[in-house]
C-alpha positions as CSV (number, residue, x, y, z in Angstrom):
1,X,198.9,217.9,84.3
2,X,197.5,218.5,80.8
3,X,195.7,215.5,80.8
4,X,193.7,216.5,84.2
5,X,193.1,219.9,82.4
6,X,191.5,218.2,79.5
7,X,189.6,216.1,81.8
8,X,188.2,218.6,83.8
9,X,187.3,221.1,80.6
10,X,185.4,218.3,79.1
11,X,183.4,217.9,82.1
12,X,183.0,221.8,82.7
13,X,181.3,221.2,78.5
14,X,179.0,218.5,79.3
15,X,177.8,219.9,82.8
16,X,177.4,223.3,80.6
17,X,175.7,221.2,78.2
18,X,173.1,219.3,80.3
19,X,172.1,222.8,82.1
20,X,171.7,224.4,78.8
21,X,169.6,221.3,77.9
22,X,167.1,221.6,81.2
23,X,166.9,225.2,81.2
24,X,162.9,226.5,80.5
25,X,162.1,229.3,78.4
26,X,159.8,230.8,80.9
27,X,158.6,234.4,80.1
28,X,156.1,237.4,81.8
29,X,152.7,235.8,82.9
30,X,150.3,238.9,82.7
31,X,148.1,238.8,85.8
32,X,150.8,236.9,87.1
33,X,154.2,236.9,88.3
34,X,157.2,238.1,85.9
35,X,160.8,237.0,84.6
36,X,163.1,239.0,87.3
37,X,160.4,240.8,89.0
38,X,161.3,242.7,91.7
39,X,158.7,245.4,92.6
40,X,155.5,244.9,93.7
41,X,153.3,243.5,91.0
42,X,151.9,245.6,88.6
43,X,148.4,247.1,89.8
44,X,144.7,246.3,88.7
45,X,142.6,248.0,91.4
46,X,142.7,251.2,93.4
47,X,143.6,250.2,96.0
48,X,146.8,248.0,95.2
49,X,148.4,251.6,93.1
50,X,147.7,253.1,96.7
51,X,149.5,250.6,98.6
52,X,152.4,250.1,95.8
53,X,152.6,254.2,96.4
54,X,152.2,253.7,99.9
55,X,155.2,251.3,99.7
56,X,157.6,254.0,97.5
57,X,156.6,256.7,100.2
58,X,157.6,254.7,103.1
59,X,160.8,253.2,101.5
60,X,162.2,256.8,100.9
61,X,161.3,258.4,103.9
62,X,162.9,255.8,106.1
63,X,166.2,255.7,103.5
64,X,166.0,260.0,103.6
65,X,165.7,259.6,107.6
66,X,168.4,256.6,107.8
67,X,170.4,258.9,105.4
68,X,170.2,262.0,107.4
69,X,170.9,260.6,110.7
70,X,174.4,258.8,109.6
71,X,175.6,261.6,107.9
72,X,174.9,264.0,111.0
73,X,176.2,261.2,113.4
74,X,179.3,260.2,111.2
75,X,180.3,264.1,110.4
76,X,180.4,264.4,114.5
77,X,182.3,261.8,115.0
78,X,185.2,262.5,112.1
79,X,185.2,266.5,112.8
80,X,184.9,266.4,116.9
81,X,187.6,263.4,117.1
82,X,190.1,263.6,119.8
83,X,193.3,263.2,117.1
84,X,192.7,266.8,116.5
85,X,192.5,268.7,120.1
86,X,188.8,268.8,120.2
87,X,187.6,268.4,123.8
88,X,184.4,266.5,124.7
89,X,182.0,268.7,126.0
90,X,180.5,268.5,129.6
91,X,176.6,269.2,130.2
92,X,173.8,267.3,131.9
93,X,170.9,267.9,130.1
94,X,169.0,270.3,127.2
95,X,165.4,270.9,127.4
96,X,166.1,272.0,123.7
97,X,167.7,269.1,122.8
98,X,165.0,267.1,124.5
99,X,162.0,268.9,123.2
100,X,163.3,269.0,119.5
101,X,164.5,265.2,119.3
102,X,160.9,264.4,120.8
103,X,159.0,266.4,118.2
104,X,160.6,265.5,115.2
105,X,159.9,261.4,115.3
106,X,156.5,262.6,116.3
107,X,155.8,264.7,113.3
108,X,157.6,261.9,111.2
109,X,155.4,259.1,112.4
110,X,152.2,261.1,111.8
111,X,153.6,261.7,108.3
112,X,153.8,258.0,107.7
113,X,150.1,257.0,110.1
114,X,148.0,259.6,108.2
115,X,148.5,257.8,104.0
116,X,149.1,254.1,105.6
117,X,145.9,254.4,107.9
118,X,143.9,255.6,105.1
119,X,144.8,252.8,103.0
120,X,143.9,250.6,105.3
121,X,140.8,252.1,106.2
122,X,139.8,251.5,102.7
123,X,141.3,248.1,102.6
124,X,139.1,247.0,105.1
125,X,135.5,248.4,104.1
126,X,133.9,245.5,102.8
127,X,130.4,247.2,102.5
128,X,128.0,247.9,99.9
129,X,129.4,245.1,97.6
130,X,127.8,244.4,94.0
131,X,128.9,240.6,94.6
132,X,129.6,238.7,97.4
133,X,131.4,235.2,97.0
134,X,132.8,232.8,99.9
135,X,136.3,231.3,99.5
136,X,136.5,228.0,101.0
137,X,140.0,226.7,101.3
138,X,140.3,222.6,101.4
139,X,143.9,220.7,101.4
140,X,144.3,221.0,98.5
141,X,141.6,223.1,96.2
142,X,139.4,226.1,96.3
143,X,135.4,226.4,96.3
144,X,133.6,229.3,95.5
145,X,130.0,230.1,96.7
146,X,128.6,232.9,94.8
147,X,126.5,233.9,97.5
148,X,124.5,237.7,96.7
149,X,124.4,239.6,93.4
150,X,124.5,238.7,89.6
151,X,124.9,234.7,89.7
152,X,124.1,234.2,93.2
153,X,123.3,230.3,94.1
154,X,126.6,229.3,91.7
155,X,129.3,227.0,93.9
156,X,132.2,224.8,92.0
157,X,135.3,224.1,93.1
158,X,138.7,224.8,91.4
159,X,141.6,222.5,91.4
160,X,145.0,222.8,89.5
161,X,145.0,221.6,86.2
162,X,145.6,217.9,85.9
163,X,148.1,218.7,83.0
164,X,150.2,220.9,85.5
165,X,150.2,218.0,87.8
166,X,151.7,215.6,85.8
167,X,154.3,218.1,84.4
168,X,155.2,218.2,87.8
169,X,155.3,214.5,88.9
170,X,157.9,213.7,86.1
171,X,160.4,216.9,87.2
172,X,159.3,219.5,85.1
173,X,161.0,218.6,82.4
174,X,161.7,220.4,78.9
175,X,159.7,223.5,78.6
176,X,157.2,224.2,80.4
177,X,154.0,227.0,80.4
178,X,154.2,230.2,81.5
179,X,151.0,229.1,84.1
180,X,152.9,226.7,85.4
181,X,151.3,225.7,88.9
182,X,148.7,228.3,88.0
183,X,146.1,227.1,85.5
184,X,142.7,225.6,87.7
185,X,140.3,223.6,85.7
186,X,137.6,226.3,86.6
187,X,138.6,230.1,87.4
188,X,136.4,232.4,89.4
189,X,134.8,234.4,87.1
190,X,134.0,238.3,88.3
191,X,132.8,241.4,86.1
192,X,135.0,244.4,86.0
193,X,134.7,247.6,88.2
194,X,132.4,246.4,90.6
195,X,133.1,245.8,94.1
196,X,133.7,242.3,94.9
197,X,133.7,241.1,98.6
198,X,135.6,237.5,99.1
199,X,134.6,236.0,102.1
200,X,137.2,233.3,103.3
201,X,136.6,230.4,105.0
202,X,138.2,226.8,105.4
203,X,137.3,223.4,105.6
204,X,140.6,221.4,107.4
205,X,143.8,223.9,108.4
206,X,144.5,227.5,107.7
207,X,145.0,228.9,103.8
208,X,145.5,232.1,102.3
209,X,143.3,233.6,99.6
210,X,145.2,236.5,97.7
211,X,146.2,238.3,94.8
212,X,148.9,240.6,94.1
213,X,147.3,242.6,91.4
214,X,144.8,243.1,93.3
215,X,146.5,244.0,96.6
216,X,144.4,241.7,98.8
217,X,145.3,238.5,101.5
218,X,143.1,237.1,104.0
219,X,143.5,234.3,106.0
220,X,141.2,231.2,105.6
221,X,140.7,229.9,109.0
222,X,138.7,226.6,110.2
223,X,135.7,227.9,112.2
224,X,136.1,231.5,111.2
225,X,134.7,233.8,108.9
226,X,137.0,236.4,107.4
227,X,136.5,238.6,104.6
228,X,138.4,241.2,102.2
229,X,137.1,243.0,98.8
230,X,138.6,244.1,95.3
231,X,137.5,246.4,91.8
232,X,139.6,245.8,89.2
233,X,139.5,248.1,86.8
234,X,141.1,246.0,83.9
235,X,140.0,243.1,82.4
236,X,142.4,239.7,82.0
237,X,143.4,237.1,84.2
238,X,145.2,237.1,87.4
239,X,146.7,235.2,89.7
240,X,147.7,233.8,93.0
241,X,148.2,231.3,95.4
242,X,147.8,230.0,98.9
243,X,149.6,232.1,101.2
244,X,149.6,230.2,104.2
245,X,151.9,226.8,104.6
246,X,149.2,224.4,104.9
247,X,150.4,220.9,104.0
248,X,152.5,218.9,101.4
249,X,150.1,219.8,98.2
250,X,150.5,223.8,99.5
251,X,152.4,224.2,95.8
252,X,149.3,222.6,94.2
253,X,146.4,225.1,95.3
254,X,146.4,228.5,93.0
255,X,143.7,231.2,92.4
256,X,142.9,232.3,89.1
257,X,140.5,235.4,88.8
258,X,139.3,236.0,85.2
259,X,137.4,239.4,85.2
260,X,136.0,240.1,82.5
261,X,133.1,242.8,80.9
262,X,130.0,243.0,82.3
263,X,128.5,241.6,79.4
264,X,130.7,238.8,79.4
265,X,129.7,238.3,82.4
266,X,125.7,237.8,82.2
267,X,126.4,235.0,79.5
268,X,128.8,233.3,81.5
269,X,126.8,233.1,84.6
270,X,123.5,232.2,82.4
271,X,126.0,229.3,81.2
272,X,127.3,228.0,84.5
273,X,123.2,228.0,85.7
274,X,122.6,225.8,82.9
275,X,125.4,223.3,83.9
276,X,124.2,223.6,87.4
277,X,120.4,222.6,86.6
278,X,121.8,219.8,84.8
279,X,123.7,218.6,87.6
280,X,120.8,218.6,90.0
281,X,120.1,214.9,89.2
282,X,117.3,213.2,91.8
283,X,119.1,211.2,94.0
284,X,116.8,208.4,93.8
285,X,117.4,208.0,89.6
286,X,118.4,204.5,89.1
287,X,121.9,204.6,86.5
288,X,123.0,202.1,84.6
289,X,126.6,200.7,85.0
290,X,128.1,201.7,81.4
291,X,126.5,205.2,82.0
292,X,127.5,206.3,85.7
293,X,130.7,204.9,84.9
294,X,130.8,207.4,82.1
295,X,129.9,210.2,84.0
296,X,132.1,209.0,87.1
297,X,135.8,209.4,84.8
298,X,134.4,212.9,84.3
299,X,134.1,213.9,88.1
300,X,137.4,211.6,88.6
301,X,139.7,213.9,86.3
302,X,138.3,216.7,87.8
303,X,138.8,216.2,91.6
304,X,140.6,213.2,91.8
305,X,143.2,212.7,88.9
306,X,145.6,215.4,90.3
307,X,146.2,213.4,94.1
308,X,145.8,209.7,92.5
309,X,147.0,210.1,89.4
310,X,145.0,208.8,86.2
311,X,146.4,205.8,86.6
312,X,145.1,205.3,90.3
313,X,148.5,204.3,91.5
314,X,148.4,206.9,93.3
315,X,151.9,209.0,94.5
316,X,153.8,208.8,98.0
317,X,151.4,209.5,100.8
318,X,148.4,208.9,98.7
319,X,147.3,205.9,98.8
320,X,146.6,203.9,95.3
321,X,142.5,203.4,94.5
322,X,143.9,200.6,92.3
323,X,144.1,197.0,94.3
324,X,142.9,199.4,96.9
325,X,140.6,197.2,100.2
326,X,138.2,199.3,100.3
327,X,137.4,200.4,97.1
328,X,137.3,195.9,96.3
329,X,135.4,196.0,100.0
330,X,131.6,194.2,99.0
331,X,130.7,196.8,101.3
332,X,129.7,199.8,99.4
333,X,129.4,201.6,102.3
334,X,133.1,201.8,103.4
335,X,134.1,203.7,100.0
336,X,131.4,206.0,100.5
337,X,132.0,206.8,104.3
338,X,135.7,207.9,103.2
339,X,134.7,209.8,100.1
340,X,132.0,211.7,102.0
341,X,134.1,212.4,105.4
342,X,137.7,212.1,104.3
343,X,140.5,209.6,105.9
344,X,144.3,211.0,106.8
345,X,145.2,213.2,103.9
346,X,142.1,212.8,101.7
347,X,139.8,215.7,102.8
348,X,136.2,215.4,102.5
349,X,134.1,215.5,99.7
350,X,130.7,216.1,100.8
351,X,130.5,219.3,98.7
352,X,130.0,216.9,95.5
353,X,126.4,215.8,94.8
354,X,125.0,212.1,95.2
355,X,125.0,211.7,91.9
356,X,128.6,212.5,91.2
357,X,129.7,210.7,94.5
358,X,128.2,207.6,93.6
359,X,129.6,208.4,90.0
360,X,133.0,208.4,91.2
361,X,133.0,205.6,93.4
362,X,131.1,203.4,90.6
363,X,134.2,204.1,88.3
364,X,137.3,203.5,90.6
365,X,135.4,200.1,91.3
366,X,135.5,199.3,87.8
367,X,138.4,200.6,86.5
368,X,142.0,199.6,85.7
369,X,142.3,196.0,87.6
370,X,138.9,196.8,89.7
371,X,136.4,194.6,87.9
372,X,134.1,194.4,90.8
373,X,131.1,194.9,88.6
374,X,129.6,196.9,91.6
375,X,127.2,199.7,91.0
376,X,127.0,202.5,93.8
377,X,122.9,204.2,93.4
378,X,123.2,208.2,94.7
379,X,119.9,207.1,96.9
380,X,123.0,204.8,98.7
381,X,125.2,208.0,99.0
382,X,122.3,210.1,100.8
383,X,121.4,207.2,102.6
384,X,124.9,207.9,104.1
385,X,125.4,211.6,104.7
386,X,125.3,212.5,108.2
387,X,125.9,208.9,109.4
């Protein structure tokens, strides 16, 4: 019997022992979600401090009400009980009784409509905007279209960080960031107290734009145009995620909203127009190999590292680019078809330019055991849109 004791304590140490050993240090994200949070997340605009009061107001009426009732229903029943000669009493009906127990909900539930209506009232009014940007959700990334105000004509997408995807692959092992699942390769950028109407959109099944600070959702819907606003009034970064269940990589799709001054602002859009003019490459350039396969592992770790994996093996589902048919195919044109209109779980990628499209493609054909010494020309790539 002591021997079975001294078995099972040893096991209770290294069990002990090995949970210590993968425990994370994980600690408060600010803009994002905290160690034991339990309230509603910590306001940044107007309108989320009126809905996390809106929330405290609600809460205690209904526990004052539920309160109130019990105690008047429970006192009846423990001082009128029959064990002590109370008799029950014998009437049909009370127009008091009726009049008052119809009066009082009433008053209580225009209480509660009047502060709740207001807030969404507000929550709703989308107009007069300082900058208006579209949402587009795609399975499994976000694109942004800066489409009226300071920076208007911007679009890029933003995809989890190709770190934070490998992190996860092997198990999440040892410590990990406080970001975790929440750091994009390119945040959408906003200036601080203005108004800032999202538009949300989708490109394949239904997402969820939103952030907590903030106090905004709104579905993304194929087809449909939807569209919710936000002014913080603090600068930082904040975060979210896709709120609706929309496939396996649901986990890998965050929003990240860096607002900062309005100074910070101007620069950083007069930065991202400079990237954006050099971008705009004529589609009928003609690249060497050693230099659009350059450019090509760029856009590759951006967009398609995360599913594939840098390796191109790819993971589960996804299929592996390396050994892959269609990227050996002597047909260029196969590649560039599924690239450009997406196959099963690869969504389409028409958003990218030409140039980066035939960038891509270029490299995957060349890379790890694809020596197919092919070149892919953008003018190929536009030859194929719309086909």
């Amino acid at each position: 019997m002591k021997s079975l004791s001294n078995k099972l304590a040893g096991l209770l140490a290294v069990s002990g022992a090995l949970a210590a050993g993968s425990a994370h240090a994980v600690n408060d994200l600010p803009g994002g979600p905290g160690v034991r949070q339990l309230n509603l997340h910590p306001a940044a605009t107007r309108i989320a401090t009126e809905q996390a009061w809106l929330h405290w107001f609600m809460l205690i009426t209904c526990t004052v009400i539920f309160i109130l009732v019990f105690a008047v229903m429970f006192y009846s029943i423990w001082k009128h009980r029959k064990s002590v000669g109370h008799k029950p009493a014998n009437f049909h009906e009370s127009v008091t009784v009726e009049v008052i127990w119809t009066l009082i909900p009433f008053i209580i539930v225009i209480l509660m409509a009047l502060p709740a209506t207001k807030v969404l009232v507000a929550s709703k009014d989308t107009s007069n905007a300082d900058l208006t940007i579209k949402a587009t959700g795609y399975q499994w990334k976000w694109g942004y279209d800066y489409l009226n105000g300071e920076g208007s004509g911007l679009s890029f997408l933003s995809t989890l960080d190709a770190t934070h995807r490998e992190i996860s692959n092997e198990g999440a092992k040892g410590d990990v960031p406080d970001n975790y699942l929440l750091k994009v390769d390119n945040p959408l950028v906003v200036p601080v107290n203005k108004k800032i109407r999202i538009v949300t959109t989708a490109n394949d099944v239904i997402h969820a734009w939103g952030i907590p600070a903030f106090g905004v959702k709104q579905d993304a819907i194929p087809g449909f145009v939807r569209d919710t606003w936000f002014r913080s009034e603090k600068t930082g970064d904040f975060y979210g995620q896709c709120y609706e269940l929309c496939g396996k990589e649901h986990a890998y799709m965050p929003i990240h909203v860096k607002v900062v001054s309005a100074q910070e602002y101007t620069a950083w859009v007069a930065d991202q127009q400079k990237k954006m003019a050099a971008k705009q490459d004529d589609p009928n350039k003609v690249w060497t190999l050693p230099d659009i396969q350059a450019r090509g592992e760029k856009v590759y770790a951006a967009n398609c590292a995360a599913c594939h994996q840098p390796n191109g093996k790819g993971a589960g589902p996804i299929k592996p680019l390396d050994g892959s048919p269609v990227v050996l195919d002597a047909d260029k044109a196969k590649q560039i078809q599924v690239v450009l209109n997406g196959r099963n779980a690869m969504p389409s990628w028409k958003q990218l330019s030409d140039t980066d499209i035939a960038a891509v493609i270029s490299f995957t054909k060349n890379n790890w055991s694809n020596k197919t010494g092919q070149l892919v020309q953008p003018s190929e790539v536009l030859a194929q849109r719309g086909k």
